[in-house]
MOPAC internal coordinates of N, CA, C and O (Angstrom, degrees):
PM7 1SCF
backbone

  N    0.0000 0     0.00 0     0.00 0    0    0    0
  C    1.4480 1     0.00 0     0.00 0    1    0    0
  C    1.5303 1   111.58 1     0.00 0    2    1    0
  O    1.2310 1   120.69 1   126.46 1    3    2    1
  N    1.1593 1   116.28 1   -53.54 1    3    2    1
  C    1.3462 1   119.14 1   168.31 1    5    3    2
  C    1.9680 1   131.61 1   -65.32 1    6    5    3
  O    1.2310 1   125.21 1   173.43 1    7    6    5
  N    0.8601 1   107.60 1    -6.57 1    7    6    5
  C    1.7564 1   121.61 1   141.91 1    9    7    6
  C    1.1860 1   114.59 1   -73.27 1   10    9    7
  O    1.2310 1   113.69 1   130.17 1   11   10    9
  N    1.6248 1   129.55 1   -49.83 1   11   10    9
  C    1.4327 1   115.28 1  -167.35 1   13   11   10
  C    1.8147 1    98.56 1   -83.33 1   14   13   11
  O    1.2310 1   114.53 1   142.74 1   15   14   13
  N    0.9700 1   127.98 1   -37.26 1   15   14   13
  C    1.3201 1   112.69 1   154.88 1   17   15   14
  C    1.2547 1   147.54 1   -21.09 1   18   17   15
  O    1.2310 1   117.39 1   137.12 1   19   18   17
  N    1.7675 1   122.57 1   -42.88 1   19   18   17
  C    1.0827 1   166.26 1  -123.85 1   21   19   18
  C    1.3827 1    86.57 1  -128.73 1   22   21   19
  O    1.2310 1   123.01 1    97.89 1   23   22   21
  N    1.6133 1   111.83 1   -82.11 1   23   22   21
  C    1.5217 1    97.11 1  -176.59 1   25   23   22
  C    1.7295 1   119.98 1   -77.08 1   26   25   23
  O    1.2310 1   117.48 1   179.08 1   27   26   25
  N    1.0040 1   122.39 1    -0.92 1   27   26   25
  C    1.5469 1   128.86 1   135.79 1   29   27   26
  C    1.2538 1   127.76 1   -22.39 1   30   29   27
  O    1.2310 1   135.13 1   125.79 1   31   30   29
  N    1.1977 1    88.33 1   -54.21 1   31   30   29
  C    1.5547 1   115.12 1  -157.65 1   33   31   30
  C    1.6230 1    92.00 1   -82.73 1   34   33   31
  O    1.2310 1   119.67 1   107.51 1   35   34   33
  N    1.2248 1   118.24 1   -72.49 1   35   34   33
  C    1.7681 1   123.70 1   179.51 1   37   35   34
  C    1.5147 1    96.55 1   -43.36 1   38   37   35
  O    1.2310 1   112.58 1   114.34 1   39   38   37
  N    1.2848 1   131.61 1   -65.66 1   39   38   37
  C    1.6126 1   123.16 1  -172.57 1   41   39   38
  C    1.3948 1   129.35 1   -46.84 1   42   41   39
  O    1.2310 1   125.21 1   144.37 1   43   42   41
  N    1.4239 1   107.61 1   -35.63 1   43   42   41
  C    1.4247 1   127.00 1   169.27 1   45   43   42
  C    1.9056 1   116.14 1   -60.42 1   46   45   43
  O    1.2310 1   129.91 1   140.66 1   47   46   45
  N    1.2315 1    98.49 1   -39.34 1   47   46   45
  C    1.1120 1   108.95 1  -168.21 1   49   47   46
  C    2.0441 1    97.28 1   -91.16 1   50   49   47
  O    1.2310 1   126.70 1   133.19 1   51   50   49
  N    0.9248 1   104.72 1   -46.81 1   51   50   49
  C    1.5757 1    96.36 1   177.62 1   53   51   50
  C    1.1712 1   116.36 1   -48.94 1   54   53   51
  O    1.2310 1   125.15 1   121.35 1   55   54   53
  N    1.4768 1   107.71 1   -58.65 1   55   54   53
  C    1.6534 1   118.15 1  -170.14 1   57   55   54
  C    1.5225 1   109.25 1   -57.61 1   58   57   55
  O    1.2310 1   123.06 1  -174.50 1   59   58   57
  N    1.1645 1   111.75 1     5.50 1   59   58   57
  C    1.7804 1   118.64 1  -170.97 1   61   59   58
  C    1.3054 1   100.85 1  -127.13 1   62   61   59
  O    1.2310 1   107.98 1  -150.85 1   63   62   61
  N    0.9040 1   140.05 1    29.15 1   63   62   61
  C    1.7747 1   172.84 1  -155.18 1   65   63   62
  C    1.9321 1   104.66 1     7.42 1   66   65   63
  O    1.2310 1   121.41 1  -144.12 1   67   66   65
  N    1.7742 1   114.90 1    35.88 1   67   66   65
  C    1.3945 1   101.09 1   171.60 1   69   67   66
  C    2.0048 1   106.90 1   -74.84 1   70   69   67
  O    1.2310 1   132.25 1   -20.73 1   71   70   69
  N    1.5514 1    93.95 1   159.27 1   71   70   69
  C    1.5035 1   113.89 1  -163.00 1   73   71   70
  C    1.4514 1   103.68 1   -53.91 1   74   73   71
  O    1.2310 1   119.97 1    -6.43 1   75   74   73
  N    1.1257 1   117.67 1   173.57 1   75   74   73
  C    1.5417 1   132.70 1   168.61 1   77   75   74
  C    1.8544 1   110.16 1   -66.11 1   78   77   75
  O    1.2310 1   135.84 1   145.00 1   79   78   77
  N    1.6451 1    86.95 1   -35.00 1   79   78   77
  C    1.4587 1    97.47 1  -161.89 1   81   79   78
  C    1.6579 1   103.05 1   -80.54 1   82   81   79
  O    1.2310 1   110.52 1   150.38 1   83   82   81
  N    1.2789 1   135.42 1   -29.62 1   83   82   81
  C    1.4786 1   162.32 1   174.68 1   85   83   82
  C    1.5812 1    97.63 1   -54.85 1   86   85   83
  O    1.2310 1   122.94 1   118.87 1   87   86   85
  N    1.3796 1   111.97 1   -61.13 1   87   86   85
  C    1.5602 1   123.93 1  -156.48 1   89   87   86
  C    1.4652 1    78.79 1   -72.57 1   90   89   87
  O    1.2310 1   109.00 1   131.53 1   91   90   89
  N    1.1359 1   138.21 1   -48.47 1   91   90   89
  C    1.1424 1   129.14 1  -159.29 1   93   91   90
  C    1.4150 1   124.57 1   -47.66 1   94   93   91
  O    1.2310 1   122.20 1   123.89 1   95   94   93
  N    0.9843 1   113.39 1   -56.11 1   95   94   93
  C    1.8682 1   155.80 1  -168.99 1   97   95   94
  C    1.6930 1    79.72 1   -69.44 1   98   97   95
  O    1.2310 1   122.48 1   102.97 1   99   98   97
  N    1.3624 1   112.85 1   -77.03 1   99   98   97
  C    1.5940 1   108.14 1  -160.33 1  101   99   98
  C    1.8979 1   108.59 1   -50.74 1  102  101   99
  O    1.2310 1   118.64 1   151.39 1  103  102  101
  N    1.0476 1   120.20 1   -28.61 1  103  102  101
  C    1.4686 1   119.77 1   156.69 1  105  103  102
  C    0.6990 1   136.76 1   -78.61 1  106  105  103
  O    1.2310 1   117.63 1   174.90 1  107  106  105
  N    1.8372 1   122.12 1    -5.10 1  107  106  105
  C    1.4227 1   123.19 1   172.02 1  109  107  106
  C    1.5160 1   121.64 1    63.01 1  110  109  107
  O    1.2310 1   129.56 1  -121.38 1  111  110  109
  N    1.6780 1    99.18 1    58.62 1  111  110  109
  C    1.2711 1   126.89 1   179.89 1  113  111  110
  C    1.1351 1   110.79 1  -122.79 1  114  113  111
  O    1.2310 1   114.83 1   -48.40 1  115  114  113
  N    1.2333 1   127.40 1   131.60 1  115  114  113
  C    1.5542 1   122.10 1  -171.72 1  117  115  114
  C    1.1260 1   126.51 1   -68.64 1  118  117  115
  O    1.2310 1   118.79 1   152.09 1  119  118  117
  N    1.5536 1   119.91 1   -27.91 1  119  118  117
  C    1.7175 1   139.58 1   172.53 1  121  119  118
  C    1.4157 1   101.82 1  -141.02 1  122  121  119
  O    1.2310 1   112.31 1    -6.45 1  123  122  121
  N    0.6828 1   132.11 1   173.55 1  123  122  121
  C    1.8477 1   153.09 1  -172.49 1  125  123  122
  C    1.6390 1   109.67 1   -91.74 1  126  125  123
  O    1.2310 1   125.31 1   161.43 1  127  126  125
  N    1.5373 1   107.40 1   -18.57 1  127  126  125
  C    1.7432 1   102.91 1   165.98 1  129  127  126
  C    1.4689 1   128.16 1   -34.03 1  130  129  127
  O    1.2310 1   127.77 1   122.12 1  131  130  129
  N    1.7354 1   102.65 1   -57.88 1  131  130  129
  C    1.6712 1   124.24 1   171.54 1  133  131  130
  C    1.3721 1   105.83 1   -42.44 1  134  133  131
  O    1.2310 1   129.50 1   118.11 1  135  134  133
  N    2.0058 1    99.30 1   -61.89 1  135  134  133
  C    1.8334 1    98.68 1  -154.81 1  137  135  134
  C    1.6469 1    92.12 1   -67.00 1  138  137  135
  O    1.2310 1   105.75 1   123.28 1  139  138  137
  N    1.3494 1   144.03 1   -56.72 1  139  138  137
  C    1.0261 1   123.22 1   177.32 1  141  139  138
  C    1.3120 1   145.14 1   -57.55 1  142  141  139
  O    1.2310 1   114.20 1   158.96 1  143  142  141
  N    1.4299 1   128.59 1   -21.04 1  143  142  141
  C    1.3770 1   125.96 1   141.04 1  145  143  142
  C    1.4171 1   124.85 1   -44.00 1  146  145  143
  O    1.2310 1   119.00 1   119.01 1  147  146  145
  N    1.7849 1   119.52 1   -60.99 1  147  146  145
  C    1.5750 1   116.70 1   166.64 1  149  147  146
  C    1.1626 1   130.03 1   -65.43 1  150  149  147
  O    1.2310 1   116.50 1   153.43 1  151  150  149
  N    1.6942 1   124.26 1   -26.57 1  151  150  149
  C    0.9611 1   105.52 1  -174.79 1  153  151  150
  C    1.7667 1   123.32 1  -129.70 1  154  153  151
  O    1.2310 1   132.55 1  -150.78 1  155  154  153
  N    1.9368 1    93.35 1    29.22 1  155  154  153
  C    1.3713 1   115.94 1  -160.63 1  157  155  154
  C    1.7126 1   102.90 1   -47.14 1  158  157  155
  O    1.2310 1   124.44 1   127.98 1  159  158  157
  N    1.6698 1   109.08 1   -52.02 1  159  158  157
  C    1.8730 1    97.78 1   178.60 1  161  159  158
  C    1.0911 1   136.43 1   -66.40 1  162  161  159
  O    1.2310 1   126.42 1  -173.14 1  163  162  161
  N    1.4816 1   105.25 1     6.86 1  163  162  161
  C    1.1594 1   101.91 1   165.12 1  165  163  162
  C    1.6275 1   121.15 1  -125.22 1  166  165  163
  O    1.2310 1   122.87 1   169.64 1  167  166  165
  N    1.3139 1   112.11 1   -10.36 1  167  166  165
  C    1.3152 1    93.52 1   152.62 1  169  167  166
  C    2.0232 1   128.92 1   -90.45 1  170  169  167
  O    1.2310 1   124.70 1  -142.09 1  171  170  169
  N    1.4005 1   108.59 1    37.91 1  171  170  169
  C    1.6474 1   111.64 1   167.04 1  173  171  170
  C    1.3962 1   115.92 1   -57.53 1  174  173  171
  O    1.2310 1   114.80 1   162.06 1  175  174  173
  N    1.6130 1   127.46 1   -17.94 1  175  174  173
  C    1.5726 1   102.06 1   179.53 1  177  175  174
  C    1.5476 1    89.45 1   -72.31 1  178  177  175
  O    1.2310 1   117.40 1   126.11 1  179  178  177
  N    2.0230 1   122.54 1   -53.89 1  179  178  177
  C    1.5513 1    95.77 1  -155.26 1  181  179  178
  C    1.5795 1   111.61 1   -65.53 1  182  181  179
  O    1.2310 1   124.82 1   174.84 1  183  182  181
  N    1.1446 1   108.36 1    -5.16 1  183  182  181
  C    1.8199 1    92.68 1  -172.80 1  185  183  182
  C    2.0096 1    97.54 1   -79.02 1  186  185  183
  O    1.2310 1   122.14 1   149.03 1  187  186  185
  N    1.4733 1   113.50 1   -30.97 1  187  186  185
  C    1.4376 1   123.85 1  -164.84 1  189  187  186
  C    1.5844 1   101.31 1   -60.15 1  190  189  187
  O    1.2310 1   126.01 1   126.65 1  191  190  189
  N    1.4324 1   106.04 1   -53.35 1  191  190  189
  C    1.2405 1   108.57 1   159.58 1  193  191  190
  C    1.6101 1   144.23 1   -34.10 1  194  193  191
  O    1.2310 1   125.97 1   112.46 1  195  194  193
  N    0.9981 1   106.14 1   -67.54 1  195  194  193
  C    1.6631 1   132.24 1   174.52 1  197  195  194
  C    1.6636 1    82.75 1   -51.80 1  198  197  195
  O    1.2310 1   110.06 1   123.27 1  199  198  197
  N    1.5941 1   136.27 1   -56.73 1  199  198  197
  C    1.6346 1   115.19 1  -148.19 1  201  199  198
  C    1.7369 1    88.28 1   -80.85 1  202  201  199
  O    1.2310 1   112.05 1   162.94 1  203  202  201
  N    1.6293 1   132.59 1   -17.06 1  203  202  201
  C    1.0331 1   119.12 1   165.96 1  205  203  202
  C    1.5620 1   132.76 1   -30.24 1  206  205  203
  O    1.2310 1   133.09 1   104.00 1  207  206  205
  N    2.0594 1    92.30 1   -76.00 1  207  206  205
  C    1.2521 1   109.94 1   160.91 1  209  207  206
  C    1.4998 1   124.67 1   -32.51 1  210  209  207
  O    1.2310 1   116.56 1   128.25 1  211  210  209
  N    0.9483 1   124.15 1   -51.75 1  211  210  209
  C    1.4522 1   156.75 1  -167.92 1  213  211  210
  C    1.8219 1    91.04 1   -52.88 1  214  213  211
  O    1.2310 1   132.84 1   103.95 1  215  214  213
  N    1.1755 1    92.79 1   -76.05 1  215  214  213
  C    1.4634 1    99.47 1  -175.44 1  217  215  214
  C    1.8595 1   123.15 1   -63.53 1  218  217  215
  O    1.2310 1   131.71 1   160.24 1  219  218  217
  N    1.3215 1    95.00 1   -19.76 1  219  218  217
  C    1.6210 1   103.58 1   172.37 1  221  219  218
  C    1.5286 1   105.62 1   -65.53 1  222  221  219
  O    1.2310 1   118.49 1   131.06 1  223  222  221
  N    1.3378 1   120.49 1   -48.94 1  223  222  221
  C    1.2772 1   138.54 1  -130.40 1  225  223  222
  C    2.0201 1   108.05 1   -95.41 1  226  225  223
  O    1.2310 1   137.23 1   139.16 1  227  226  225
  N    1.6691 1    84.23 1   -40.84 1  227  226  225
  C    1.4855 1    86.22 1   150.64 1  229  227  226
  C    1.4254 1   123.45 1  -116.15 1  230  229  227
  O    1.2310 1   110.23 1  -163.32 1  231  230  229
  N    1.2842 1   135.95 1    16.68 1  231  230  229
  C    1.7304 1   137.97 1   145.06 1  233  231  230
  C    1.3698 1   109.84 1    -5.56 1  234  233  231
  O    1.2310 1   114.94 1   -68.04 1  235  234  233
  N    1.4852 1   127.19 1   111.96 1  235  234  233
  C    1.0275 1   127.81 1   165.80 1  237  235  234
  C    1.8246 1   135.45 1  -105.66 1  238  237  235
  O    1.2310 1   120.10 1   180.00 1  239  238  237

């Protein structure tokens, strides 16, 4: 129960576009390596996001 919570918790928070680096901290991960290995499918909106920016930013 407390895993599906957890990634609850990361999904909730992705889909509401906080950082990789944010989610991180709120799980009490020292760097974002962990949260992104465990909980990479579910954070795709913030990564979907970021390649947005990404692509605005260098638009040529």
């Amino acid at each position: 129960m407390l895993r599906e919570l957890r990634h609850s918790f990361v999904s909730l928070l992705s889909d509401n576009g906080v950082s990789i680096e944010a989610i991180a901290d709120l799980m009490g991960h020292a760097g974002i390596r962990v949260t992104e290995a465990v909980y990479r499918h579910q954070l795709r909106p913030v990564l979907l996001g970021d390649a947005v920016a990404m692509d605005q930013i260098f638009e040529t």
